[in-house]
C-alpha positions in Angstrom: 6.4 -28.0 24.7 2.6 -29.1 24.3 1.8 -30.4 20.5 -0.2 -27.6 19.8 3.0 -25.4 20.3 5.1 -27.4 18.1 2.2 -27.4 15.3 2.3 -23.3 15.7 5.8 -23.3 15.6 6.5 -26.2 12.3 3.5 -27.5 10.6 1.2 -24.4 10.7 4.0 -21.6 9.4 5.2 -24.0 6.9 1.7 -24.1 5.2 1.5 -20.7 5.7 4.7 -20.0 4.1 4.0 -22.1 1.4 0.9 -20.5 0.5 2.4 -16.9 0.7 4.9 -18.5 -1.9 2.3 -19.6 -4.3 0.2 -16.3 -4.5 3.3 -14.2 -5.1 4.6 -16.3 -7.6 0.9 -16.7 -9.2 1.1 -12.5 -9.0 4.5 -12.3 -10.3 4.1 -14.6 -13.9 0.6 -11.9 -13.9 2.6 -9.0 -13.5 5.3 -10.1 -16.7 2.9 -10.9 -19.0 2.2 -7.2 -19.6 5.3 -5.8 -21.9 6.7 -2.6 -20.2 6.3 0.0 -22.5 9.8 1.9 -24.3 10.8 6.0 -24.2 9.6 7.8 -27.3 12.1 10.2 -26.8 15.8 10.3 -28.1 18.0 9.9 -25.0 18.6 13.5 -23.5 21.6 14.9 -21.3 24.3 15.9 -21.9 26.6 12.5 -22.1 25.0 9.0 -22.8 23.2 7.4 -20.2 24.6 5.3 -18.0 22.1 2.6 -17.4 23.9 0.3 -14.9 24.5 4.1 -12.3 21.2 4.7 -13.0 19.3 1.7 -11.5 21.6 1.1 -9.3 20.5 4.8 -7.7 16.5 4.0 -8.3 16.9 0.4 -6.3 19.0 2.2 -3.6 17.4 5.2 -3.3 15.5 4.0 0.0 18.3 4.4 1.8 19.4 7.5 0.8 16.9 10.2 2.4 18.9 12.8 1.3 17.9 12.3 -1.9 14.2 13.3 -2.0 13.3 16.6 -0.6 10.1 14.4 1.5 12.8 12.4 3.8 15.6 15.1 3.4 13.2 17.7 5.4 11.4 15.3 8.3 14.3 13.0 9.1 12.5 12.2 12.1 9.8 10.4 9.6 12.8 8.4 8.1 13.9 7.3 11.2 10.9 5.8 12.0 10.4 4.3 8.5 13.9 2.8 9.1 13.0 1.5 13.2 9.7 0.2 11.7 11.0 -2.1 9.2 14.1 -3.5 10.8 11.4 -4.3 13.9 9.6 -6.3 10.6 12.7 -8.0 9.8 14.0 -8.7 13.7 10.1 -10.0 14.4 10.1 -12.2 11.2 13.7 -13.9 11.9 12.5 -14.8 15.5 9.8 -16.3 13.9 12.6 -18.8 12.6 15.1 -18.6 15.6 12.7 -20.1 18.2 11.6 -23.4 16.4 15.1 -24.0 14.3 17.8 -22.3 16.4 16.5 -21.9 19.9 19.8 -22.5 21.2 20.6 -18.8 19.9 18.0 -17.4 22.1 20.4 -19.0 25.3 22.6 -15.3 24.4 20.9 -12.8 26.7 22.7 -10.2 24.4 21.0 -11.7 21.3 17.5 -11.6 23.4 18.1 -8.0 24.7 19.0 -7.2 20.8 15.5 -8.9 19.7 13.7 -6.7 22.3 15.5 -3.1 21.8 14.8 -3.3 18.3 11.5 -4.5 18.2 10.0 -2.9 21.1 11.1 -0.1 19.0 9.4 -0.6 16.3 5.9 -1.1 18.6 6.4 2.6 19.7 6.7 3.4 16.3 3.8 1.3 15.2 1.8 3.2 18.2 3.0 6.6 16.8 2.2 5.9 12.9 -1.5 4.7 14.2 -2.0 8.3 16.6 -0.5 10.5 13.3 -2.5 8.3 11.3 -6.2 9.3 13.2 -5.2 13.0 14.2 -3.9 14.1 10.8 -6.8 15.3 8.2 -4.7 14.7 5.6 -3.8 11.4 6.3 -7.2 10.6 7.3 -8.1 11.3 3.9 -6.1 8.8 2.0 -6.2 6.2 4.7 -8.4 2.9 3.7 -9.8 0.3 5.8 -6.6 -1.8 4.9 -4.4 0.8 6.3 -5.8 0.9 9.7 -6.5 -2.9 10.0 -2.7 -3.9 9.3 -1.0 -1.0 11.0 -3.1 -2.2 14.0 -2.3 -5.5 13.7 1.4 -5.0 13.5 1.5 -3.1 16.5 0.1 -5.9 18.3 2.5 -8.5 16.7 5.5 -6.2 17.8 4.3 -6.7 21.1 3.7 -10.6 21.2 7.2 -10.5 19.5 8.8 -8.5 22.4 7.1 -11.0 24.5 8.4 -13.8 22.9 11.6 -13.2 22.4 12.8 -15.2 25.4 11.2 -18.1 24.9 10.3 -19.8 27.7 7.6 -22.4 26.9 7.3 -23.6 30.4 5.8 -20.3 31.6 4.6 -18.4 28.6 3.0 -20.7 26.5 0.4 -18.9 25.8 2.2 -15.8 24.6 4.1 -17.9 22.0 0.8 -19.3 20.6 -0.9 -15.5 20.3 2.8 -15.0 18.5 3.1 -17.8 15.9 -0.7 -17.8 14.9 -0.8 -14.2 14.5 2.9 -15.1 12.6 0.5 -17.2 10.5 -2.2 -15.2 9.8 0.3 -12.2 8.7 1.9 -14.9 6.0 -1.5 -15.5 4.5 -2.8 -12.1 4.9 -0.3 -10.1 3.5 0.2 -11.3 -0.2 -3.4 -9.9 -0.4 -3.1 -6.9 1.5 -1.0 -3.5 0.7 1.8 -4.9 2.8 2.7 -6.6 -0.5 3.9 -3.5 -2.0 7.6 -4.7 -1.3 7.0 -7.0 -3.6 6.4 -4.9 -6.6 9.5 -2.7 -5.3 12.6 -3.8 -7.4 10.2 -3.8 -10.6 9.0 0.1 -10.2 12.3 1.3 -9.0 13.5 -0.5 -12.2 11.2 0.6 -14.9 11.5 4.4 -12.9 15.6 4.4 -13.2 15.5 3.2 -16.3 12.9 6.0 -17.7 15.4 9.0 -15.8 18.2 7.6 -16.8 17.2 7.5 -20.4 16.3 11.1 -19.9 19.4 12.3 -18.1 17.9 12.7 -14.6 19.8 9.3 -13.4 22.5 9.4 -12.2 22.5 13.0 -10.6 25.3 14.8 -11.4 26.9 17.2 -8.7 30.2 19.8 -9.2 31.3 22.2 -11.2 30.0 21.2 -14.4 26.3 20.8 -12.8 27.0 24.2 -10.5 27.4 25.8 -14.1 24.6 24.1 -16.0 21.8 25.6 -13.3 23.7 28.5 -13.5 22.9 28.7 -16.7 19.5 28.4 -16.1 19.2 30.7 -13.6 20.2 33.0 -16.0 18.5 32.5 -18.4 15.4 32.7 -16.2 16.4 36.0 -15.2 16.6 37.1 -18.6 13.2 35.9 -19.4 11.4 37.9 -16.4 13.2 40.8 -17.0 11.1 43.9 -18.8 12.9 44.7 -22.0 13.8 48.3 -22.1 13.2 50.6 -25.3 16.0 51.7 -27.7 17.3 55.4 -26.5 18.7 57.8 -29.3 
C-alpha cells in the first residue's frame, strides 16, 4: 500500500469525519434553540391519545409503505427508495471495512454481498437520474443540488462496486477515486440536501406528536373504525341528498 493510500484510507476520512461531526452538531444546538410550538386545540378522538403509539408510528412510518397512499400505489418507487439507501449504507460501511477490518473482505460471500447490493443501488441511482430529466414534473422541482449529488452518488456506487475487493496491488487507483470521493461526500453532505436525514427523527416527532394529539395517531382499524366511517358515509349521504316536500 503506497502512503498516499493509507492517508485516503485513515488521516484524510478521519478529518473529514470530524468535520461532518462539527457542522451537524453546530446545526443541531441551532435547530433547539427555537421552542417547538404547542396544539391550541383540546385533544380530539375518541379515547385519549396515546402518545408513546403515536411516535412510535410517525418514526417508523418509513418502513411501512402501506401506510401512505404515495408508496402504497407505486411499490416499484419504494423498492427503489429501499435498494438505494441500503447501497448508501453497504458503500459507507466499506468505507470502514477496508482500512479497519480488511481481513473481512478475505469472505468472497461478504465481497459478492457488498457488490449485489451496491451495484444495485448504481442501477437505481442511473434510473432516479433518467426519471429525474424525462419527467416534466420532476424537472420542475429539481434544483441544481439535486442533480449534482444524485450524479455523484451514482458514480460513488460504482467506485464502491469496484472497490469492494480490495486489492491494492492492482487497483490502486480505483481505491483512491473511492476514498477521496468518500471524503468529499463527508464534507459535502452536511451542507447539501443529503442532510435531510438528519432533521428526520425531529419532524417525524413534532408530526406524531401533532396527530396524535388530534386523534389521527395511532390509526385505528376494525369494527369500531369500520362503524365510525360508516357513520360518515352516511351522514354524507344525507347531506347530498334533495329534501323532498311534505305530501298531504
Amino acid at each position: 500500500m503506497s502512503e498516499l493510500l493509507h492517508f485516503a484510507e485513515h488521516r484524510l476520512q478521519e478529518t473529514a469525519l470530524a468535520v461532518m461531526a462539527s457542522v451537524y452538531a453546530l446545526r443541531l444546538v441551532w435547530l433547539f434553540r427555537f421552542r417547538a410550538g404547542r396544539d391550541r386545540q383540546a385533544p380530539t378522538g375518541s379515547r385519549p391519545p396515546a402518545m408513546a403509539r403515536g411516535l412510535l408510528y410517525s418514526w417508523l412510518n418509513v418502513g411501512m409503505p402501506w401506510a401512505m397512499e404515495s408508496t402504497r400505489t407505486q411499490a416499484g418507487l419504494y423498492a427503489q427508495f429501499v435498494v438505494f439507501h441500503l447501497g448508501v449504507t453497504a458503500a459507507i460501511l466499506l468505507s470502514f471495512v477496508i482500512p479497519y477490518a480488511p481481513h473481512w473482505l478475505d469472505s468472497r460471500a461478504l465481497v459478492f454481498g457488498f457488490e449485489g447490493v451496491i451495484g444495485a443501488a448504481f442501477v437505481v441511482g442511473l434510473m432516479r437520474f433518467y426519471r429525474r430529466l424525462s419527467q416534466p414534473t420532476m424537472r420542475a422541482i429539481s434544483t441544481p443540488d439535486d442533480y449534482f449529488s444524485l450524479a455523484l452518488l451514482t458514480v460513488w456506487f460504482l467506485l464502491a462496486v469496484l472497490a469492494a475487493p480490495n486489492r491494492p496491488e492492482t487497483n490502486e487507483p480505483i481505491l483512491l477515486a473511492y476514498f477521496f470521493m468518500t471524503a468529499f461526500f463527508l464534507l459535502y453532505v452536511p451542507f447539501s440536501k443529503i442532510s435531510h436525514y438528519l432533521y428526520y427523527p425531529f419532524t417525524r416527532y413534532y408530526l406524531g406528536r401533532t396527530l396524535t394529539h388530534r386523534g389521527v395517531y395511532p390509526i385505528r382499524r376494525g369494527p369500531a373504525s369500520a362503524a365510525v366511517e360508516g357513520r360518515r358515509v352516511l351522514a354524507a349521504d344525507a347531506h347530498r341528498r334533495p329534501e323532498r316536500s311534505p305530501t298531504c
